[in-house]
N, C-alpha and C positions, 0 to 999 in steps of 0.2 A: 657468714655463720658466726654465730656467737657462741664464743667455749667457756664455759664456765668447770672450775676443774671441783674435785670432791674429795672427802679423806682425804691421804696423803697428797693428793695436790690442792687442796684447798689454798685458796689465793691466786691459780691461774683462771686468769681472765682475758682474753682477745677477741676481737672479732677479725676475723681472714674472708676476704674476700675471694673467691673461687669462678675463674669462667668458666664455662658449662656447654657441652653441644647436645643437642636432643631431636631428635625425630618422633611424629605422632604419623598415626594412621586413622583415616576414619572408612566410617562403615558407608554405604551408599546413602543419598538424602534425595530430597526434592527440590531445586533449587528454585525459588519463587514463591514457594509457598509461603502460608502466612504464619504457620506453626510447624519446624522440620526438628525432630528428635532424633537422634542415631548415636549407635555406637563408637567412640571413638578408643583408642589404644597409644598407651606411654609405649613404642616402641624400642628406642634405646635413647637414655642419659648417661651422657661422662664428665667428670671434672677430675682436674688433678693437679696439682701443685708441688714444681720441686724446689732444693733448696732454701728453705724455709730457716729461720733460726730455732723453733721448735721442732719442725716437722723437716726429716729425712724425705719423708714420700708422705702424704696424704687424697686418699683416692676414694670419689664417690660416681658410683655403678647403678642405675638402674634400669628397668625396661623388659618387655617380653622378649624381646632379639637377644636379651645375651642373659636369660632364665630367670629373671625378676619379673612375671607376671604384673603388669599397672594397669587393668583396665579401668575405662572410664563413659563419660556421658557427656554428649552436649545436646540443649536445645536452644532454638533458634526461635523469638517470638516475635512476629512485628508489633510494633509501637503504633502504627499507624495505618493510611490508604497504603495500596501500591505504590514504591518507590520511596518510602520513609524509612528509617532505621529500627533493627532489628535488637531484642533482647538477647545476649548470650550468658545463658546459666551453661555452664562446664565444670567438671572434676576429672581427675584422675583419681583414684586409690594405689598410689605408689609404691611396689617395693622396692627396696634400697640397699646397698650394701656398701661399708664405710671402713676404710682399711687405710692403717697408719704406721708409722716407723718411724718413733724419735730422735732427733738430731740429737750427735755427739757434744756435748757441754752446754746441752738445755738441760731444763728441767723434766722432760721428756727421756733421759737418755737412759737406754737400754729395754724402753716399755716399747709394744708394740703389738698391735692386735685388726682384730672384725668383725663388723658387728652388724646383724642386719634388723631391719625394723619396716613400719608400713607409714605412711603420711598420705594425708588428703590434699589435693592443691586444689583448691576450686577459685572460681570467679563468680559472678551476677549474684544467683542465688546463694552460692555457698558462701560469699560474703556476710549474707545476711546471719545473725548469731543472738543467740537465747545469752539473758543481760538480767542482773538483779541476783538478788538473794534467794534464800531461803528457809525455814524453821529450821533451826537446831538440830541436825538426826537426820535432817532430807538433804537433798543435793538437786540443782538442778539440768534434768536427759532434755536432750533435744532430739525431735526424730523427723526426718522427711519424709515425705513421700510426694511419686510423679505420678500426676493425675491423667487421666485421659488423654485432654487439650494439650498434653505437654509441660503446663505448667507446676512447680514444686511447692507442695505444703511443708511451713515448716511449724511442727509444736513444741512449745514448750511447758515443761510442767514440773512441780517438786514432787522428785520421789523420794522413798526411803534410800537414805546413803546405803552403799554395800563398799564393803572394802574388800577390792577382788586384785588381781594382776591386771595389769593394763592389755590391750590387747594383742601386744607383742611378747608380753610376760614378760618383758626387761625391767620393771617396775612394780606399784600398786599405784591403782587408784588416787591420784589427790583429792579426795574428800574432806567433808566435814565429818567426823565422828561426833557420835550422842555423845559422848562426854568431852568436857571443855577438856584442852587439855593435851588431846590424846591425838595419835597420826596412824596412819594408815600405813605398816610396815609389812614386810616381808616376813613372814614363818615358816616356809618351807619353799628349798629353791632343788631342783632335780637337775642334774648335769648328765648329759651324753657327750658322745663323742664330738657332735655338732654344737656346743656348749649349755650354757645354764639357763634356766630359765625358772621364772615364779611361779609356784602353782597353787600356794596358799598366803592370803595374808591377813591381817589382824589390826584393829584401831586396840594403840600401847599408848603410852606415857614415851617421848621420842627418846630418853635417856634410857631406855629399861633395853637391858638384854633381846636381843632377835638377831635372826640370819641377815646376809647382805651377799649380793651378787660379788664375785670374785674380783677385787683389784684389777688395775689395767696390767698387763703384761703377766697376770699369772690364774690358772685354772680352778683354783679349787674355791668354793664360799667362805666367808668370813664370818667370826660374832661382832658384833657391833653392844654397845652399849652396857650398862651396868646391872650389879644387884644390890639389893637392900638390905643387905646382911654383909658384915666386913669378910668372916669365912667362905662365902659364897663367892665363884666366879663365872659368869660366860663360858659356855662350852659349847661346843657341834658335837649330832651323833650322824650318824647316819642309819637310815631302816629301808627297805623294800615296803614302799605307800600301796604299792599299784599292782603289785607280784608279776612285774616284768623282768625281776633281774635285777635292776638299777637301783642305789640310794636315791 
């Protein structure tokens, strides 16, 4: 895994190598056939690593067997007559959960948190990946679909950019914004109990005033960046967006 650190850790950089045990499940198939499609299941993933010079404890969790739903999909194509080799397009849609405690006299020490998110692991097809540019203001989607036969279409195409939260909400969008210049930041971050999360965000100029998801090892959101006037400063409010109660 490669860490790249942010704000105040800006300048950690390692890559830690992590062993891993994982059990899959799959759904029933037809064995022989010359196109078999089935359900398959990230059942349980663990890694963990101790004594670390950064990392006290560093632990990744995923899998439906221990409440991280990962389901997924293989199909099987032959290439060929009977007895020739078989095409394997596979994913999983992974959930994940990544939980750390920083070692005493790193750079890490006294941070420590969890964090969860979704990833794709695919093989065959899902190697396959939308490449090139595009206008100004557009971005370019890729979208699949399983046909019939088993086999996967993949399109690509420019759309008009949207600068939205990613789809874990731990982010926005890397986009291009219509205007040269400008990125795709956070404007509004809502926090529960189960932590923060993005719910709106905005193509700014990257130095300008906006929210930012809460430092490691502490709960609350941050302002990030400046104003355009010397008198003027960065500030958070908080409002009820959604009239559940919650800033």
């Amino acid at each position: 895994m490669q860490m790249t650190g942010t704000g105040m850790l800006a300048g950690f950089n390692r890559a830690i190598l992590m062993p891993v045990q994982f059990e899959t499940q799959t759904a029933p198939r037809a064995p022989g056939d010359a196109v078999q499609s089935f359900d398959t299941d990230m059942f349980r993933m663990q890694g963990e690593i101790f004594g670390d010079p950064d990392f006290d404890l560093l632990r990744i969790t995923a899998g439906t067997g221990l409440g991280l739903p990962s389901p997924g999909h293989t199909t099987l194509t032959r290439l060929g007559p009977p007895g020739s080799n078989f095409q394997v397009d596979s994913f999983f849609d992974v959930f994940y959960q990544i939980e750390f405690v920083g070692a005493p006299g790193s750079v890490l020490t006294g941070l420590s948190g969890t964090t969860t998110g979704t990833i794709r692991m695919s093989t065959g097809a899902g190697d396959v990946q939308c490449a090139g540019s595009c206008p100004v203001g557009q971005t370019c989607r890729e979208t699949r679909t399983l046909n019939p036969d088993g086999t996967v279409a993949l399109c690509c195409e420019c759309l008009d950019a949207v600068c939205e939260p990613t789809l874990d909400a731990q982010a926005c969008e890397d986009i291009m914004c219509p205007t040269v210049g400008e990125i795709c930041v956070p404007q509004q971050i809502k926090c529960t109990a189960n932590g923060c999360r993005v719910t709106v965000c905005d193509c700014q100029p990257p130095n300008d005033c906006h929210v930012d998801l809460p430092l490691p090892g502490t709960t609350d959101p941050v302002c990030s960046g400046g104003c355009p006037f010397a008198n003027q400063r960065c500030v958070h409010f908080q409002k009820d967006l959604d009239g559940d109660g919650l800033p």
